[in-house]
C-alpha positions in Angstrom: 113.0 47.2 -30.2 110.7 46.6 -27.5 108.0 49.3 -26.0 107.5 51.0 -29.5 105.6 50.3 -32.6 105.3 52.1 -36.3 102.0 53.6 -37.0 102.5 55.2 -40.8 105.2 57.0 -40.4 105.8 57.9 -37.0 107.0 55.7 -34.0 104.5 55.3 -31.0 104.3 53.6 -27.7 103.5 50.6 -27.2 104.1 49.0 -23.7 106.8 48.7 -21.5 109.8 51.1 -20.5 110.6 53.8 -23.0 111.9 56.4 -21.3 114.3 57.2 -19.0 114.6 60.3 -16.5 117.6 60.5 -14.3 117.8 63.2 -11.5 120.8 64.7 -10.1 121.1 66.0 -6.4 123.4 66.6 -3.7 121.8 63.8 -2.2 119.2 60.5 -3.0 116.2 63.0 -2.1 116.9 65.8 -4.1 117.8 64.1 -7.3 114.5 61.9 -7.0 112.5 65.4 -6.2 114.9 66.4 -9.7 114.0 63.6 -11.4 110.2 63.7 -11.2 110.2 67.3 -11.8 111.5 66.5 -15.4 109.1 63.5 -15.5 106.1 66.0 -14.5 107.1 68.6 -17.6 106.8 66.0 -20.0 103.2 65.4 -22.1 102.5 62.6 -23.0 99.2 61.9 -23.6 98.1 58.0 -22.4 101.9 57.5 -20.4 102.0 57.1 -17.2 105.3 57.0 -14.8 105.8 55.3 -11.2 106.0 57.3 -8.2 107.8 54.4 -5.9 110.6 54.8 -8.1 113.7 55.0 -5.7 111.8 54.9 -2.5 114.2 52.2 -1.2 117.5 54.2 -1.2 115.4 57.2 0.3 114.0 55.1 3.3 118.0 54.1 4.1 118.9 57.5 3.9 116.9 59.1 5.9 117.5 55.9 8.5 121.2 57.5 8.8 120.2 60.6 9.2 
């Protein structure tokens, strides 16, 4: 499986997606705001997450609004 690797006996990361955080909100902003909020509890030392994530959907949200 991709993004992971065996060092003794443990699995690590190794590249690439392997993890998934899903939000859930009454609308597009507030389950992003959920979603990083999850992201931001999580340690893990050397990971790194993208903060664009969703900013499409947002920007044609707020366009209704």
């Amino acid at each position: 499986m991709p993004g992971r690797k065996r060092e003794a006996e443990k699995l690590v990361a190794d590249g690439g997606r392997v993890l998934n955080v899903t939000g859930i909100g009454a609308d597009v902003a507030e389950a992003r705001a959920r979603a990083y909020a999850a992201i931001d509890m999580i340690d893990w030392p050397g990971g790194f997450y993208r903060r664009d994530i969703g900013w499409r959907a947002l920007k044609t949200t707020l366009k209704r609004a």
